[in-house]
C-alpha positions as semicolon CSV with decimal commas, in nm:
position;residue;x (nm);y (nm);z (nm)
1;X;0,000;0,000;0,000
2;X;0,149;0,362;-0,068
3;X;0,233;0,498;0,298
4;X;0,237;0,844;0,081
5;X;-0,141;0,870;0,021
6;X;-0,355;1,109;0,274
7;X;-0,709;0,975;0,255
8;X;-0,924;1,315;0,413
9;X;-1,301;1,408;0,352
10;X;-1,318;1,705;0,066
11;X;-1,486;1,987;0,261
12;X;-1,375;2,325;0,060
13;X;-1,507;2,463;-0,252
14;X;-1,121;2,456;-0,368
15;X;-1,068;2,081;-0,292
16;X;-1,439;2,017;-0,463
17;X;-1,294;2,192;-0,766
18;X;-0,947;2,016;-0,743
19;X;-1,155;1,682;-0,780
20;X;-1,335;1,741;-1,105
21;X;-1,081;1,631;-1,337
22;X;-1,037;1,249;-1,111
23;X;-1,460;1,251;-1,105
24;X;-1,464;1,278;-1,476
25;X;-1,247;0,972;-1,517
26;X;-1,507;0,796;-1,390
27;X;-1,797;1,043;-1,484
28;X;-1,689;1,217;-1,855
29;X;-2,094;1,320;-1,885
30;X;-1,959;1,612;-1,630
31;X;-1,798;1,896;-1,847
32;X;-1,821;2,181;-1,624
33;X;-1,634;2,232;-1,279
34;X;-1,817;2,502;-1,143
35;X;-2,161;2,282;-1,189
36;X;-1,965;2,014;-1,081
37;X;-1,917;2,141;-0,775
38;X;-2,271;2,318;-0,736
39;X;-2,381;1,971;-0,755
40;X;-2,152;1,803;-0,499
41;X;-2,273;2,043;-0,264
42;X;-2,602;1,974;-0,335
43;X;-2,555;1,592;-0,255
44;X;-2,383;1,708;0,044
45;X;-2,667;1,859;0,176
46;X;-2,863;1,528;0,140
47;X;-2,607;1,351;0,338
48;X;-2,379;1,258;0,023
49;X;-1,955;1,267;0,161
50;X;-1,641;1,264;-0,055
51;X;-1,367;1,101;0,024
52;X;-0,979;1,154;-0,171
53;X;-0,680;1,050;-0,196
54;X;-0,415;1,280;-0,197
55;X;-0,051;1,238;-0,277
56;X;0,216;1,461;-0,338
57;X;-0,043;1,737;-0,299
58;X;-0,258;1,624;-0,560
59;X;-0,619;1,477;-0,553
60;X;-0,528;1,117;-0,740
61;X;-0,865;0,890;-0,640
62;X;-1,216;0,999;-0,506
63;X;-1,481;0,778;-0,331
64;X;-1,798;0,936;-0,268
65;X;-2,036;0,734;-0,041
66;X;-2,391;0,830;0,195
67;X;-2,513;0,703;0,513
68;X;-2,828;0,569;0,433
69;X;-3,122;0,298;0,595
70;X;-3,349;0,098;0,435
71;X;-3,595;-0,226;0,478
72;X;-3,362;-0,432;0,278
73;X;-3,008;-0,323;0,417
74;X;-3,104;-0,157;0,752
75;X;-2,836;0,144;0,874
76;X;-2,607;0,062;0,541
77;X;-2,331;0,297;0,377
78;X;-2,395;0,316;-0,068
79;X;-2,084;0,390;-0,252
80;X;-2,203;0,612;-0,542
81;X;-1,856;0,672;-0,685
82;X;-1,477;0,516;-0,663
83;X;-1,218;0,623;-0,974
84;X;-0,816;0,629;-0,916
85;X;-0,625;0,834;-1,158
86;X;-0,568;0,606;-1,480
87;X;-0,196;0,637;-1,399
88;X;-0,227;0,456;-1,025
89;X;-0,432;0,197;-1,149
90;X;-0,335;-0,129;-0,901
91;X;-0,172;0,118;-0,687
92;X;-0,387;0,005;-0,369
93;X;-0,558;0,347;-0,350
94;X;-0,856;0,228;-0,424
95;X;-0,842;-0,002;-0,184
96;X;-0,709;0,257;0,074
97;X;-1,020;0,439;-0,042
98;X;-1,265;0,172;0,026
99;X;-1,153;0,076;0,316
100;X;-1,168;0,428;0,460
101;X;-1,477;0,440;0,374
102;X;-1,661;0,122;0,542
103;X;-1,436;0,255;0,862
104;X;-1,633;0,578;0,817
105;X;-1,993;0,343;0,740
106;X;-1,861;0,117;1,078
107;X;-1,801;0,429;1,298
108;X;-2,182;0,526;1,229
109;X;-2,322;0,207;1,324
110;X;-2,398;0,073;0,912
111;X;-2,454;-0,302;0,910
112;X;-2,382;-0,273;0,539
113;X;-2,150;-0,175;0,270
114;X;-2,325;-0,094;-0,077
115;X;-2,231;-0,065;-0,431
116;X;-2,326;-0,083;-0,768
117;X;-2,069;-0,140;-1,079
118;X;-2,205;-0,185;-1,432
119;X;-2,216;-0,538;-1,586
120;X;-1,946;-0,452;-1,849
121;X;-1,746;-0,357;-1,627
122;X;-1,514;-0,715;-1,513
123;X;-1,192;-0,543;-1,362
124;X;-1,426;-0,365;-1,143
125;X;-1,615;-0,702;-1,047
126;X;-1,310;-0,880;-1,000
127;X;-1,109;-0,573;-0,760
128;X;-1,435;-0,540;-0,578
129;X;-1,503;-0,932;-0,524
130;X;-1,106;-0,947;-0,408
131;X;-1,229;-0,673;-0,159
132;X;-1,489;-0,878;0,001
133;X;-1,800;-0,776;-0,227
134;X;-2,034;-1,016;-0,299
135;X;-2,279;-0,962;-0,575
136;X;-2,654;-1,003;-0,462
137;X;-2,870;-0,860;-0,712
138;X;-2,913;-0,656;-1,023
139;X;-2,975;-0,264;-1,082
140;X;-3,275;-0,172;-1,278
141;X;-3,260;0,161;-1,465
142;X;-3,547;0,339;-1,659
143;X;-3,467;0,669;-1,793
144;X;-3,751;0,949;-1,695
């Protein structure tokens, strides 16, 4: 694991705007920073957290997650987003960056740990099955 990576919450308007261009890896439908961050602070309001990775002063991975409780899951923690930099692929960040997270879901008394990865997506299946994700259902989408 790189000892060199910080892994803090994102809580300025500067650091939300530092993190656009690692959220567009994973989310390239968001062109704009400034909306970018308008939105993230929307999401915060509903409970939505960021997490980064930061090394060498740089923001190099993101994981955004919400406490959340349900019928199905109880008190659970959903991931909505994880994305490394393309160059520290199999670094361990993103590992450093999930397991940050369920400490944060653990510390608030979750009982689960919740994502969802497209079905095209098999590196992503594989890294999160070798970090103790099991798959137990499907996603269904309708556009509005």
């Amino acid at each position: 694991m790189p000892a060199e990576v910080d892994i803090r919450h994102i809580e300025s308007d500067a650091d939300l705007a530092a993190s656009f261009a690692v959220m567009q890896e994973l989310r390239p439908h968001l062109t704009d920073s400034a909306a970018y961050v308008e939105q993230i602070k929307r999401q915060y309001a509903q409970g939505y957290r960021l997490l980064a990775a930061w090394r060498e002063g740089r923001i190099v991975g993101l994981t955004g997650y919400r406490l959340q409780e349900s019928t199905i899951y109880s008190r659970f923690a959903y991931v909505d987003d994880l994305v490394v930099t393309s160059t520290l692929h199999r670094s361990g960040i993103g590992e450093l960056l999930l397991q940050s997270a369920r400490q944060q879901a653990a510390m608030s008394g979750c009982k689960n740990f919740v994502l969802d990865t497209g079905l095209h997506m098999a590196l992503a299946q594989r890294f999160y099955f070798r970090q103790g994700l099991l798959a137990r259902g499907m996603h269904f989408v309708e556009a509005l």
